[in-house]
C-alpha positions, 0 to 999 in steps of 0.5 A: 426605515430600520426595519429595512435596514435591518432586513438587509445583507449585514444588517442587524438581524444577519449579524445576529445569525437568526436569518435562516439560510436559503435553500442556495446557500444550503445547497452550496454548502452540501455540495460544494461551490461546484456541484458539477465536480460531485456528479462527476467523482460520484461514479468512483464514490459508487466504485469504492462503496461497492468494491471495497467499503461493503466487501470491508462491512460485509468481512466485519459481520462475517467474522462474528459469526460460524460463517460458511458458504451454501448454495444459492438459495439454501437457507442455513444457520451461520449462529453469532460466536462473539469474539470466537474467531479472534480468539482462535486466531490469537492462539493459532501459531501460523496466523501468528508467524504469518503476521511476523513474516509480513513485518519482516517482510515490510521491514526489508521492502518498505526502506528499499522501495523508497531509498531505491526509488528515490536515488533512481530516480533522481540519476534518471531524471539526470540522463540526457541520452537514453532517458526514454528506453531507461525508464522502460526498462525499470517500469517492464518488470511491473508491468510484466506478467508475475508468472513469467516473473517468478519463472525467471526468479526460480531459475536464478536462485535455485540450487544450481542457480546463476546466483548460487554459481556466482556466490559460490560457497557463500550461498546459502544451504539449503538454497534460497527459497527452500531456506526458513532463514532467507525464503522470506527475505527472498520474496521481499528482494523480488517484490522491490525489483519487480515494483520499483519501476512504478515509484520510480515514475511516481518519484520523476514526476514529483523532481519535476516539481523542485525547482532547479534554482534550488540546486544551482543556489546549492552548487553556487554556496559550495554543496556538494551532489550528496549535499543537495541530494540531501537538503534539495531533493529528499524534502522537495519530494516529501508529499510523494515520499508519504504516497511511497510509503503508504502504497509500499505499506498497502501492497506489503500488506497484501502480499500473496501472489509471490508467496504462493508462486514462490515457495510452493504456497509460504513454505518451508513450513510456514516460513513465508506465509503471508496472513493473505495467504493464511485467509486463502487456505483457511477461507477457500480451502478449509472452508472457514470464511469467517475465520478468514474474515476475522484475519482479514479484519485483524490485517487490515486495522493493523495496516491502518495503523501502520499508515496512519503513523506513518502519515503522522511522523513522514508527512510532519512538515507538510501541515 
């Protein structure tokens, strides 16, 4: 009898942990209570591992070597350089201002985005008449073709410009996107306004989540709109602030197309290059995809690190 006992669930030899685990349990615990959420995510799992880790894997092995493009089937010597091409990159000049111009640019749009989003969002959800065409209206831009975009953005602040027209002589000189002092700024202001419309949404939908008792509490004890805007609203959408941030980071971090539209390819002499930009000219252009690809393994470690701090000290009271 105690040796059933002891063979049984919770008996003795389960307590001391020599029961070996079945094969169910083993299963569970690699794939979860619910297999059936794994098979069904996996499509996306094969869509990442393909379209961003191995391209990601494939840059790393590039940059360690004197790598360039050849025709199909040609077999070429690409011979390891070590650390060469990160080397040539530290002392490249523009590789080095582009990475400045990426942090200005991250410095003007990122607190942009999220203050700009977060107050506009927090009047729209407000609205009671109109409330559908406003929030078409601040989602068109994003969505718009980027071409027409610039087209448009080009018209306003040229020299002759509504915008000069409108400063008069407080308007830079020369003008905005030809000016090495303001092209960068510029771009920043564009890419805030044409992509603002896609956080606002992302804001609307996380104020659905603050309960409105919260703000009449608020009201009830004396708190003015600021006031509940502050201790009501700012820590409700917390969790959607750190997506803001990361996504605004990201996006910044990439910046290519504006640039290149804009300013004629990061002109006035290099004023508005983006290290995207630079790894076009130099990988497609110039015909040098391994330094490229240690640009692009440069840029995306520091983006990481950018995000994980940002990760670490926006989203802190949330753990």
């Amino acid at each position: 009898m105690t040796a059933l006992a002891d063979t049984r669930p919770g008996g003795t030899a389960a307590r001391s942990g020599t029961e070996r685990p079945r094969p169910a349990r083993l299963g569970r615990r690699l794939l979860g209570r619910h297999p059936l959420g794994l098979l069904l995510s996996a499509p996306y799992l094969v869509f990442v591992l393909v379209v961003f880790a191995y391209p990601l894997v494939f840059a790393g092995y590039m940059s360690f070597r004197d790598y360039f493009f050849a025709a199909p089937g040609v077999d070429v010597d690409r011979p390891f350089v070590g650390l060469e091409n990160y080397r040539t990159l530290v002392a490249d000049p523009a590789v080095r201002r582009s990475f400045v111009n990426v942090a200005v640019f991250l410095l003007i749009n990122v607190p942009l985005t999220v203050v700009g989003s977060l107050v506009l969002a927090s009047l729209l959800n407000r609205v009671v008449h109109l409330r559908t065409f406003l929030r078409v209206s601040y989602y068109l831009p994003y969505i718009a073709a980027s071409v027409a975009i610039v087209a448009v953005w080009l018209f306003l602040f040229s020299g002759g410009g509504i915008v000069n027209q409108v400063l008069g002589p407080l308007a830079p000189d020369p003008t905005w996107l030809i000016n090495s002092a303001w092209a960068m700024p510029s771009i920043a202001l564009f890419v805030t306004w044409k992509q603002m419309g896609f956080y606002i949404l992302l804001y609307l939908a996380a104020l659905q989540n603050v309960p409105e008792e919260l703000y009449e509490s608020a009201a009830t004890d004396g708190a003015t709109r600021l006031q509940q805007f502050v201790n009501v609203t700012v820590p409700g959408v917390r969790p959607a602030t750190v997506l803001v941030l990361l996504l605004a980071t990201v996006t910044g971090a990439n910046l290519f197309t504006e640039p290149y539209l804009l300013t004629g390819g990061g002109g006035p002499n290099g004023a508005s290059a983006s290290p995207v930009l630079i790894m076009y000219q130099e990988g497609i252009e110039q015909g040098k995809p391994g330094y490229a690809a240690a640009i692009g393994v440069v840029l995306v470690l520091a983006t990481l690190v950018i995000a994980l701090l940002q990760n670490r000290f926006a989203g802190e009271r949330d753990r």
